[in-house]
N, C-alpha and C positions, 0 to 999 in steps of 0.2 A: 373426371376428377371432381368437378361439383359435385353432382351425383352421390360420390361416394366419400365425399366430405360431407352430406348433410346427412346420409345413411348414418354413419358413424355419429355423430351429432344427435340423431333422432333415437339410436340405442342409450346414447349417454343420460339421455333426457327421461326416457323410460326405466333405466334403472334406477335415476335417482328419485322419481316418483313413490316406484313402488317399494324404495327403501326407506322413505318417509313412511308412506302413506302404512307398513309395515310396523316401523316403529311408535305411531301411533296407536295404532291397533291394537300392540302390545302394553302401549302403557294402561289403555284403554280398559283394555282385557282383564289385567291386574288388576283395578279400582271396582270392576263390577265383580270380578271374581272375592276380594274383599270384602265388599258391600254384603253381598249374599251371605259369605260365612262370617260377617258381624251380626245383621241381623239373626241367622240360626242359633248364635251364640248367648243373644238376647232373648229369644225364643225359648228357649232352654233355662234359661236363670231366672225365668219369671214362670213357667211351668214347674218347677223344681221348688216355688212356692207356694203352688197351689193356684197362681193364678192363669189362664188360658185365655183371657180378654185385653187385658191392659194394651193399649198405644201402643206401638213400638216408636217413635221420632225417626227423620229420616237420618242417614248415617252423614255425618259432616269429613268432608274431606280435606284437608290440612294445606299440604303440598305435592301431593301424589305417594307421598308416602306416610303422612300420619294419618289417621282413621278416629273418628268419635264415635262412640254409641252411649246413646243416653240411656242410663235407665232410672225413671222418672222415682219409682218407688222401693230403690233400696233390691238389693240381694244377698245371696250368701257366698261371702267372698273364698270361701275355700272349695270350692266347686267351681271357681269361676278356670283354671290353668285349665283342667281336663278337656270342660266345654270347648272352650276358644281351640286349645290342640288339636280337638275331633274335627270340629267345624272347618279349619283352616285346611285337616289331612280329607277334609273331604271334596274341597276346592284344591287341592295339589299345591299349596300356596308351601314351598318350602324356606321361604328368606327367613332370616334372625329378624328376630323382633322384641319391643320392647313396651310393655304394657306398665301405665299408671295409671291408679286407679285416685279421683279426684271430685271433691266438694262440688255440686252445681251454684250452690250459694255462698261459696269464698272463692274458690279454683284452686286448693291448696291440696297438694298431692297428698292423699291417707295411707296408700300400699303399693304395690308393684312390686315388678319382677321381671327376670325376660327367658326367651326360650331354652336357654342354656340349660336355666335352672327348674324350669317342667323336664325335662329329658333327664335329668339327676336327682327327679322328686326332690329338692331344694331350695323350693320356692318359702321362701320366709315370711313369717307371719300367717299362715295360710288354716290357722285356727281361728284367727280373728274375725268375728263375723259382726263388730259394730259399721257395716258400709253405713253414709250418710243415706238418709229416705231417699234424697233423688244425686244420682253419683253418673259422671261423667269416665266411662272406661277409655281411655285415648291408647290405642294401638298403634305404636311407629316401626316402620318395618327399614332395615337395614338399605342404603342404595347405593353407599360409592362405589361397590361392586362393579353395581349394576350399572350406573354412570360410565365409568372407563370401558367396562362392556361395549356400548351401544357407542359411545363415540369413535372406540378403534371400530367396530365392523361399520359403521355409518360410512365412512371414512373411507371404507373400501368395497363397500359393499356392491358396486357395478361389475369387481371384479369378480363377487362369487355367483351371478346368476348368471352366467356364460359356459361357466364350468360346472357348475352346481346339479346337473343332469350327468356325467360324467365320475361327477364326484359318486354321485350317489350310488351308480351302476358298481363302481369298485367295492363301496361299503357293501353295498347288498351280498356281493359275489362273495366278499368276504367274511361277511354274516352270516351263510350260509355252510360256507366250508369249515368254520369252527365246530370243533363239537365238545359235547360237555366235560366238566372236570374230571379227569382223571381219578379212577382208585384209590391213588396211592394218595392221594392230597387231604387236606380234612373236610371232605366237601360227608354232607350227606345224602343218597338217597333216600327221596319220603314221595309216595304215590308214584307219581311220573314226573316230578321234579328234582333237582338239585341245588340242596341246600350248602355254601360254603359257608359256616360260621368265621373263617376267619377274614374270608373278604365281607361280608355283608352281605350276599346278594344271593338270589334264588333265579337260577336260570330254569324257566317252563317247557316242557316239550316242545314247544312251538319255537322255541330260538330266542325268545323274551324274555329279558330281565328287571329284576325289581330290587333297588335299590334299599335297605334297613341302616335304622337307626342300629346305635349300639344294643339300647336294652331292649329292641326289637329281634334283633339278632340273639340275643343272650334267653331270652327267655322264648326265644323257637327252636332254641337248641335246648332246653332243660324239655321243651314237647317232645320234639323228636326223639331224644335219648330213652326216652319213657314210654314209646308210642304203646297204644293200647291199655294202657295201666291210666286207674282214676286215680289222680292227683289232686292230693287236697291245697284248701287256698293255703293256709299258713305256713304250710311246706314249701308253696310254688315260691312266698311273698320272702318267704327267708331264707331261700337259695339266688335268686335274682335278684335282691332288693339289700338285705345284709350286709353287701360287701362296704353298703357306705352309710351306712349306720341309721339308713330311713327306711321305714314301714309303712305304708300310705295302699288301704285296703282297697278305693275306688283308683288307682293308678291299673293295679291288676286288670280290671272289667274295661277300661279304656285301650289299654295294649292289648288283651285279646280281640276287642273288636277292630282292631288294626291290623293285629295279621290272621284275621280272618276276610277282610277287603283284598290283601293283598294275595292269601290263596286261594281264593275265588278263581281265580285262573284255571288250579288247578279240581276239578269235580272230586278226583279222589282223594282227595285230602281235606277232613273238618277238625275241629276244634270245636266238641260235643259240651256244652253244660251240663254238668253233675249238680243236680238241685241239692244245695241245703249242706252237698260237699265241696265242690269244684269244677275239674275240668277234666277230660278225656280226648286225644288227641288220637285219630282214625285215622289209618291211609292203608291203603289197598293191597301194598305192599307187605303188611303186616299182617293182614287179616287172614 
């Protein structure tokens, strides 16, 4: 009975270890994942002026969820939404967030905006390019989510590393035995993958899926529809972009590099630049 009263004890102790030591890692994880795409972001708004030398300061951290980047000599504030969005899509950082953009020498907020409104090209103000010489961007990313998250599974979580091998055997078995969307559904075929426009998501030959935005989804459905045919920008910009009355010509070259990361997956499927016209969507399928 001792024995296997201290066995049970000795499991207890080790789950609850590695369920901290877990959730550490992950907040962890997020603050350098962060860190990385502020600084790239800052890299970028000071190249974008012609400078490739300047300091960058180191990123100041808040409460684990607001972010500082200084930049010491001024930028150009309507290039800043695209920046920070690439930077962020390139770190996988998907939380809501919310950017002020602020005086180093008063602290008094000059702009901002938050994710919503990069995703709806309706970021306000975003002509205005008086930023102070040295402006303080502070990025606060959404958490009560993320809070209730970690405290229910904290909370329980000795119970899922027991099972969590078992679990996983059923998902796989199950993952496997799916197969792709249906004909009849609005899904599309494009190279070797399936595009559904009405769910979001492109499942790859391999059984992997990738998750879109809306006007991710909507403007790989204006490719797809079109495949092989060169599509010009002003065309692209005022069938996806129109419905809500904004036109924002570097949104375009931001969203194609976005879901050309995400087709990367697939080899037979690019998204070709037409110099001087546009864009040209290839897949194997069509050719």
């Amino acid at each position: 009975m001792f024995n296997r009263i201290n066995f049970r004890q000795t499991l207890f102790v080790i789950a609850a270890v590695l369920s901290c030591n877990l959730f550490s890692f992950g907040a962890s994880d997020f603050g350098n994942k962060v860190n990385l795409a502020l600084r790239q972001t800052g890299d970028a708004l000071l190249r974008a002026q012609g400078d490739s030398t300047s300091y960058i300061p180191p990123i100041q951290e808040l409460d684990g969820s607001e972010f500082v980047l200084e930049i010491p000599l001024g930028f150009d504030y309507g290039i800043l939404p695209e920046f920070l969005e690439s930077a962020l899509y390139d770190y996988h950082i998907s939380r809501p967030y919310e950017v002020m953009v602020k005086s180093c020498e008063t602290g008094f907020l000059v702009l901002g905006y938050n994710k919503t409104a990069v995703e709806r090209d309706s970021v306000a103000c975003r002509d205005r390019h008086e930023v102070p010489d040295c402006a303080l961007i502070h990025v606060k990313f959404s958490k009560n989510e993320d809070r209730k998250t970690e405290k229910n599974f904290g909370s329980l979580a000795w119970l899922f590393i027991p099972i969590a091998g078992v679990g996983s055997f059923f998902f796989l078995k199950k993952k496997k035995q799916e197969e792709l969307p249906a004909e009849n559904d609005s899904s599309l075929k494009i190279g070797k993958l399936v595009f559904s426009h009405e769910n979001m998501k492109i499942t790859f030959e391999s059984g992997s899926e990738a998750e879109l935005t809306y006007r991710e989804s909507k403007l790989l459905l204006y490719f797809a529809e079109r495949r092989g045919e060169v599509l010009n920008r002003e065309d692209i910009l005022s069938a996806v972009w129109e419905d809500e009355g904004v036109i924002v010509g570097r949104s375009l070259d931001v969203f194609v590099s976005r879901l050309r990361k995400i087709l990367a997956q697939d080899p037979s499927v690019n998204i070709k630049t037409i110099h001087g016209v546009g864009y040209r969507m290839e897949a194997s399928n069509n050719l």
